[in-house]
C-alpha positions as MATLAB code, in Angstrom:
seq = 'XXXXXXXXXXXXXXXXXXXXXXXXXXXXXXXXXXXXXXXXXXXXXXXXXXXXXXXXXXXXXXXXXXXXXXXXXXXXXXXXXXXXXXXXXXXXXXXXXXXXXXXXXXXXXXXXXXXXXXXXXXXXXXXXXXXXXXXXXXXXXXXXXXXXXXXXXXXXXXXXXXXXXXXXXXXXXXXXXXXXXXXXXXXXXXXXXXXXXXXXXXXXXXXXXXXXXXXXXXXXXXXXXXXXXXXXXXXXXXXXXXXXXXXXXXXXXXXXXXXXXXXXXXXXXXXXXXXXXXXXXXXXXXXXXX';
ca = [
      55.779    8.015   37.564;
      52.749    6.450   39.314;
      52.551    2.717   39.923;
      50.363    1.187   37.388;
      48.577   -2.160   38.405;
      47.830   -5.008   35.227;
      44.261   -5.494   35.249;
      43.648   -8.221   31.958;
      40.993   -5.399   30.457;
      38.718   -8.659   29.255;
      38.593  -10.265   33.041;
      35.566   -8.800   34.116;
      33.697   -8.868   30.439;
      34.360  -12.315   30.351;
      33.237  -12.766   34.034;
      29.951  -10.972   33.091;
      29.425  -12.975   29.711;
      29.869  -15.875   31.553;
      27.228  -14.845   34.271;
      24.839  -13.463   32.074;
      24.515  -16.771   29.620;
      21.820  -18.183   31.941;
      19.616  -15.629   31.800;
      19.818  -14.740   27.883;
      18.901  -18.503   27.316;
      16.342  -18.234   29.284;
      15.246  -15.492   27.705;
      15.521  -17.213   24.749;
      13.276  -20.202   26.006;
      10.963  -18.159   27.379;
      10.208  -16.677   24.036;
      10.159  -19.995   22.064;
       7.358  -21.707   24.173;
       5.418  -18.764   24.133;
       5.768  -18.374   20.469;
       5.039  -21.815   20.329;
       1.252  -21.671   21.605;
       0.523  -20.151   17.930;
       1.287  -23.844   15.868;
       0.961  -26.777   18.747;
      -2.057  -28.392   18.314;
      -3.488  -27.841   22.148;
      -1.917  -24.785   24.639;
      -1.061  -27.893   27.405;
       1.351  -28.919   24.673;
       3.985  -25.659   25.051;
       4.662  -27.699   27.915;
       6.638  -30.130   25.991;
       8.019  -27.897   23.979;
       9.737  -26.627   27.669;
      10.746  -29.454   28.355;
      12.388  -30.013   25.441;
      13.871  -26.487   25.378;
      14.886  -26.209   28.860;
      16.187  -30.160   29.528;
      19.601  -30.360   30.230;
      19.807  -34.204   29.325;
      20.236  -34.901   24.969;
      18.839  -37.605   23.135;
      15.195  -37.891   24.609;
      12.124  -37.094   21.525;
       8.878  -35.975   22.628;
       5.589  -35.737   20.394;
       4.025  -32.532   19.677;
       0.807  -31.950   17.513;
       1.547  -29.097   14.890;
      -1.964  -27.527   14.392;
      -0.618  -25.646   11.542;
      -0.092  -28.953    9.260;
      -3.179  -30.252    9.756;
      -2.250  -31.451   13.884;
       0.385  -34.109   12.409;
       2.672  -35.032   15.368;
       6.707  -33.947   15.040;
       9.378  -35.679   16.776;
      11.689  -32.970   18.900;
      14.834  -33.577   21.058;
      15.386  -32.774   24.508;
      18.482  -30.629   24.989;
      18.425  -29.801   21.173;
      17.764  -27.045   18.560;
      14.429  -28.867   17.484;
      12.138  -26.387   19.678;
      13.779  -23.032   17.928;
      13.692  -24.739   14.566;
      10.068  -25.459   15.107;
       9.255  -21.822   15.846;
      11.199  -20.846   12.832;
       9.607  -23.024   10.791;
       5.738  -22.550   11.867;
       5.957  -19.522   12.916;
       8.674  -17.434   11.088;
       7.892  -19.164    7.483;
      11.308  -18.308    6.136;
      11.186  -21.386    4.372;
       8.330  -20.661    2.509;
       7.935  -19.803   -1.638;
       6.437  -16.437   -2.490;
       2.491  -16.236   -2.139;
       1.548  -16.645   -5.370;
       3.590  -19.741   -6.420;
       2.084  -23.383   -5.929;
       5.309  -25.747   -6.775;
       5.079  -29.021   -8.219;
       8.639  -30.090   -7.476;
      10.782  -29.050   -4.321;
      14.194  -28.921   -3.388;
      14.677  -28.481    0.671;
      18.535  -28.161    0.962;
      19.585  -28.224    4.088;
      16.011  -29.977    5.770;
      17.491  -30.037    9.348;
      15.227  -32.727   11.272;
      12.238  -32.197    8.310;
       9.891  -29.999    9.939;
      10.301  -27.142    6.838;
       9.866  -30.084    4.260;
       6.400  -31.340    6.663;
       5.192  -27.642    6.696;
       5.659  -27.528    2.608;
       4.033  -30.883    2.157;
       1.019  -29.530    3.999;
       0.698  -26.465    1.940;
       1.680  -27.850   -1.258;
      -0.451  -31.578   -1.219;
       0.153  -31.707   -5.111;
       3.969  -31.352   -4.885;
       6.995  -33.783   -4.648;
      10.203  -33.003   -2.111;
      13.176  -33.955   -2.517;
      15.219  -33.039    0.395;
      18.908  -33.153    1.405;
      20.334  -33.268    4.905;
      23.902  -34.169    5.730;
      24.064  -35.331    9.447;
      22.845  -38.853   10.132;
      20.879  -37.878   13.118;
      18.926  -35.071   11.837;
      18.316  -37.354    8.730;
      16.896  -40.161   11.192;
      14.375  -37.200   12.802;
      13.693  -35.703    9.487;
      11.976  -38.949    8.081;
      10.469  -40.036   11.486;
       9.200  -36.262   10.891;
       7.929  -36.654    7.270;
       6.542  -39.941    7.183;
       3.417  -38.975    7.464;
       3.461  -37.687    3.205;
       4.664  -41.297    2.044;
       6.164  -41.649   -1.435;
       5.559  -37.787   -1.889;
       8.780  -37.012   -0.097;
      12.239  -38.270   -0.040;
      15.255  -37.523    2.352;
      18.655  -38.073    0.916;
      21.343  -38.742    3.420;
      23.895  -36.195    1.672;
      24.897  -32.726    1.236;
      24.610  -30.433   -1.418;
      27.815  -29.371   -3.082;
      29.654  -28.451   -6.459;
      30.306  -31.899   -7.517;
      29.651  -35.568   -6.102;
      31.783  -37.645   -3.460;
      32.355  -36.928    0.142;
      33.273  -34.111    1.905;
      33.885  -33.159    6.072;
      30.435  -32.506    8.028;
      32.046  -30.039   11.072;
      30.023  -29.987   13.755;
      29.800  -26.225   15.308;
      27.551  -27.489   19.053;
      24.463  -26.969   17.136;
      21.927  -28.990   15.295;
      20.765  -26.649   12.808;
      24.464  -25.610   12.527;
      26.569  -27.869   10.724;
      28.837  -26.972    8.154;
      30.404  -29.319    5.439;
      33.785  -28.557    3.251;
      36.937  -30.068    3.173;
      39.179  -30.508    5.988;
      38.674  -32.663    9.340;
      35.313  -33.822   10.662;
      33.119  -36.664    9.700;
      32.919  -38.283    6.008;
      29.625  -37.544    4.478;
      28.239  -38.143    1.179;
      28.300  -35.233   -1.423;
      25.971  -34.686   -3.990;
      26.258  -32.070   -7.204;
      23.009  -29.937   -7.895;
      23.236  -30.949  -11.152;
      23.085  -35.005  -10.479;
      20.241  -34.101   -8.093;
      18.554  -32.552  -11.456;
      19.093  -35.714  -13.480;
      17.199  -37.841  -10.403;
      14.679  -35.446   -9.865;
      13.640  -33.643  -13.390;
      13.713  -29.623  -12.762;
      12.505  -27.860   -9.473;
       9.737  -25.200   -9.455;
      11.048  -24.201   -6.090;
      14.414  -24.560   -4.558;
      14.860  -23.588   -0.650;
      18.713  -23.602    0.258;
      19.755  -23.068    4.419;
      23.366  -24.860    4.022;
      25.340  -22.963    6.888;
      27.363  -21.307    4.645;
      28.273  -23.775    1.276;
      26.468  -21.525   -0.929;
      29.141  -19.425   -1.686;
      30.226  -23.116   -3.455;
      27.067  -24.392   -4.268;
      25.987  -21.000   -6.129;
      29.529  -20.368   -7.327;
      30.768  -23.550   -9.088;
      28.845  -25.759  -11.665;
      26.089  -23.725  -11.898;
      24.404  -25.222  -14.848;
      21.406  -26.557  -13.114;
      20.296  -23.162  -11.980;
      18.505  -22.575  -15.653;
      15.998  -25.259  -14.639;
      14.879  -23.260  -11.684;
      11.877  -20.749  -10.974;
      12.261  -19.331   -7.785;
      15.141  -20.045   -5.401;
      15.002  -18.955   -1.534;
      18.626  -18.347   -0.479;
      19.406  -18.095    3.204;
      22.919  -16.205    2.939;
      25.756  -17.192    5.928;
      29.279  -15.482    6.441;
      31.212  -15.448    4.063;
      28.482  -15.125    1.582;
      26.862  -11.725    1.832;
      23.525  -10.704    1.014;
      25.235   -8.281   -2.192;
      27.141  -11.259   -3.745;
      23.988  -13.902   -3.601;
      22.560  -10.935   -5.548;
      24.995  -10.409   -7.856;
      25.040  -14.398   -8.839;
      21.423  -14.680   -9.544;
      20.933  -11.882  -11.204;
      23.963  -12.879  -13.382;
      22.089  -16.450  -13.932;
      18.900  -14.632  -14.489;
      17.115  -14.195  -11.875;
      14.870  -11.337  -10.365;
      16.009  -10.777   -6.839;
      14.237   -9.495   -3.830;
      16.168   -9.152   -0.492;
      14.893  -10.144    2.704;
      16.506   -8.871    5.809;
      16.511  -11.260    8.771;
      13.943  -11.126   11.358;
      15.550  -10.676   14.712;
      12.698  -13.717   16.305;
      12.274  -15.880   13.652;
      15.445  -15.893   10.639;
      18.840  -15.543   12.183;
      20.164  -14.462    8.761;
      19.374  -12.622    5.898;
      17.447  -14.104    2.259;
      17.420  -13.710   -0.770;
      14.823  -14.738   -3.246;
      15.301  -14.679   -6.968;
      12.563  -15.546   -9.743;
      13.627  -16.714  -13.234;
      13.654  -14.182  -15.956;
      11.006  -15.041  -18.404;
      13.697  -14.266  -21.276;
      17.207  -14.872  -20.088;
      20.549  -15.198  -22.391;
      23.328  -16.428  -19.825;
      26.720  -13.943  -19.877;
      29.677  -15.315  -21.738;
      31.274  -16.119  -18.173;
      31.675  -20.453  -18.694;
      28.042  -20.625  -16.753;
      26.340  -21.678  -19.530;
      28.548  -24.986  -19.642;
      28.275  -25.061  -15.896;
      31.202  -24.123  -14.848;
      32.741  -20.517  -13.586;
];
């Protein structure tokens, strides 16, 4: 029998990942200042948004006029997300209600550092936000971010669950990539859908990005979904595109699926529109509960 030599099959992948990591990122930098030149408010200003992509140092903010809202100035990090989000935001639009809709009342859950909830008070001047953000430090950006539309926007330190009280904010390396739930991590400050309704009166137009709590936020005490018109989901493992279907059409909703854009929506949405005449299933929703 011929001598076989060990050779750990995932050595060299691993060597290669490793290697290659540079130049995918800055691949990926590349791309976001040049997508960039289409919102900043002058083309010397994709300069910033560089330096802010390609800093190694964290904690730094740099000003950048965002032509697209009207050349308001947003706060990004160095060594952060921010940049990426930006690009998302102004260029992608995944944020956005459908064309024809002009909400009076907002819901942003999951606002990041604020720059969806500025681009929706530009488009929308009529309309309130209320928007809900669980880490402290993308809270802190998100108002520095919104300031600019006063008492027409609000940024609540807390995130959106099935019921009030505190759950674990995990932290997953990534500013737009937190997660909440139980387990370890840091004590935030949970608030129900349903208590946001009482505070706020109903939404027109809900946008959820939550990292992945929808499949609890859309699952449990659902009550509060009658008072909605159109809700933008952005679905994350475990919750699949099929099963946000499935709910909303089961709480009366019309649902359009939108598959993710490789550059600008890392996962797929889903966007329902109330029924005009719905009778809720015999399934405990009605009483907001499942």
């Amino acid at each position: 029998m011929p001598h076989l030599e060990y050779r750990p099959a995932n050595r060299r992948t691993l060597r290669q990942r490793v290697l290659s990591e540079r130049p995918r990122r800055l691949l990926r930098g590349t791309r976001t200042v040049l997508e960039s030149l289409r919102f900043v408010g002058a083309p010397l200003e994709a300069l910033t948004i560089a330096r802010v992509t390609f800093s190694s140092r964290s904690g730094r903010e740099r000003r950048v006029r965002v032509r697209t809202i009207g050349n308001q100035e947003i706060s990004l990090r160095d060594g952060s997300t921010d940049a990426m989000a930006a690009v998302a935001t102004f260029v992608g639009g995944y944020h956005r209600p459908p064309a024809d809709d002009a909400p009076g009342m907002i819901w942003d859950l999951g606002a990041n550092v604020g720059l969806t909830v500025a681009d929706l008070g530009y488009r929308y001047p009529a309309a309130r936000i209320v928007a809900l953000e669980p880490d402290p430090g993308n809270v802190a950006q998100a108002r520095q971010n919104t300031s600019h539309l006063g008492d027409r926007c609000e940024i609540i330190s807390a995130a959106i669950w099935p019921t009030d009280g505190e759950v674990r904010l995990i932290d997953r390396g990534s500013e737009v990539g937190f997660r909440v739930g139980p387990g370890d991590g840091q004590p935030v400050r949970a608030l129900s859908a349903n208590s946001l309704l009482e505070i706020t009166g109903c939404p027109d137009y809900v946008k959820m990005d939550i990292e992945g709590s929808e499949v609890h936020v859309l699952g449990q005490n659902t009550a509060w979904l009658r008072s909605v018109k159109v809700i933008s989901v952005e679905c994350h493992p475990p919750y699949s595109i099929a099963r946000c279907r499935r709910d909303l059409e089961a709480l009366g909703f019309d649902v359009e699926a939108l598959p993710q854009s490789r550059r600008h929506r890392a996962h797929d949405c889903v966007v329902g529109r109330r029924r005009a005449v719905f009778a809720p299933a015999d399934r405990g929703r009605d009483t907001g509960t499942r």
